[in-house]
N, C-alpha and C positions, 0 to 999 in steps of 0.2 A: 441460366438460373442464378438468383442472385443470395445469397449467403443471407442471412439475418439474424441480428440480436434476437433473442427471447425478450419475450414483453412483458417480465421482470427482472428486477434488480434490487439488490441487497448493497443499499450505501451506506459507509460508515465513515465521519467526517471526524476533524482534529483529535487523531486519538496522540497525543502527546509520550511523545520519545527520546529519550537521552543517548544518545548516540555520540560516536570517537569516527567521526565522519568528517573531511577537511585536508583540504591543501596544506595547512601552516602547521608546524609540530605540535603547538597545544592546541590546536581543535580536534587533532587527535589524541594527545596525551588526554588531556580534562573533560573532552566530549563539550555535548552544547545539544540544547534542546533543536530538536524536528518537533513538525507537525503534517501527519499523515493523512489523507484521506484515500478511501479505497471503493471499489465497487466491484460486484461479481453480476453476472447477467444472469439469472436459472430461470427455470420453469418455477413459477410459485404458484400456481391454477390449484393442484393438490392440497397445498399447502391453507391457502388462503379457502376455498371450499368447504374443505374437512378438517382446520384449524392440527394441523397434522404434522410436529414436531420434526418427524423424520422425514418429511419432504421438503425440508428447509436447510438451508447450512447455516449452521452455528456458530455467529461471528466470535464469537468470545473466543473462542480459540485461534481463531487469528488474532484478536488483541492480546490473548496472552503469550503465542509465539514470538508478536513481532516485540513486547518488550525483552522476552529473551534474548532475541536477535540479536537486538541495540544494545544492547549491554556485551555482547562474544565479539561482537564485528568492529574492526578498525579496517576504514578506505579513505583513499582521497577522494574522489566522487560521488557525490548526490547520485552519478547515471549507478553506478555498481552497487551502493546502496537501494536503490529501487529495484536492478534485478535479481538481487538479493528475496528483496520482499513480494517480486510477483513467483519466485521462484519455489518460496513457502507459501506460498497461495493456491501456487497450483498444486502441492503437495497434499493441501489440506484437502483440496474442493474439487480434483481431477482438472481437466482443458475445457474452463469453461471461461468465456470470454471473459475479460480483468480487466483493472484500472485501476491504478497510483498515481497519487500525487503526492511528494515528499517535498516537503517548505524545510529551510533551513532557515530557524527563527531569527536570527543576528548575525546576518554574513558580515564578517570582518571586513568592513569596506567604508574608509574615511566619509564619514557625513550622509553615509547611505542608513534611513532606519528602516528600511522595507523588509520585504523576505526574498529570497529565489526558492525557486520550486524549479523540479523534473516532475514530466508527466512521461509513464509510459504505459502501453495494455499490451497485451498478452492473448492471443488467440480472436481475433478481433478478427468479423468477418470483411470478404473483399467486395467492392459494389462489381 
C-alpha cells in the first residue's frame, strides 16, 4: 500500500522575515532578511463544499508565529532555522504533511546576488 498526499494543500509563498540566522557574527548580531514559502497538505473537501472555516487551517497564525520566531531565534544554519519552522507547524496544524522553503535574501558571498534556500517536509509520505 502506498502512503499519499491529500489532494489539497494550503500554500503560502514569500512571507518576508527578519531573522539573526548566519555563519559570520553580524548576520547574527544585525539579522538579515528571509523569504519563506511553506505548504501544509489537508483534507479541504469539507472545507471547499460547505465553505467551512473550521475545516480549514488558519495560515495566519503561522505567519504570525513564524514572525515571532525570527525575531527570539539566533542559528547559524538556514537547516535549523527550518526545523525550527516545521517544528511550529507541526505545533500549530498536528502531523500533517509539510514543506519549507527558507531563501536567505543576501548570502554574504563576493559577487554572488542570488539567494540560497533549504527545503525541507516533514511527515511526508513513503512510495
Amino acid at each position: 500500500m502506498i502512503n499519499r498526499l491529500p489532494l489539497g494543500a494550503i500554500h503560502v509563498n514569500d512571507v518576508r522575515l527578519w531573522a539573526h540566522v548566519g555563519v559570520l557574527d553580524h548576520e547574527r548580531r544585525d539579522g538579515q532578511w528571509f523569504s519563506l514559502d511553506f505548504s501544509l497538505w489537508l483534507d479541504l473537501d469539507k472545507a471547499a463544499l460547505n465553505d467551512d472555516l473550521n475545516a480549514t487551517a488558519d495560515y495566519s497564525l503561522a505567519i504570525s508565529a513564524m514572525q515571532r520566531l525570527s525575531f527570539e531565534l539566533t542559528c547559524f544554519t538556514i537547516e535549523h532555522f527550518s526545523e525550527r519552522l516545521l517544528a511550529l507547524l507541526e505545533d500549530l496544524y498536528g502531523p500533517v504533511p509539510m514543506r519549507v522553503l527558507v531563501r536567505k535574501c543576501a548570502a554574504p558571498v563576493p559577487g554572488f546576488s542570488g539567494s540560497v534556500a533549504v527545503e525541507r517536509r516533514r511527515h511526508w509520505p513513503t512510495p
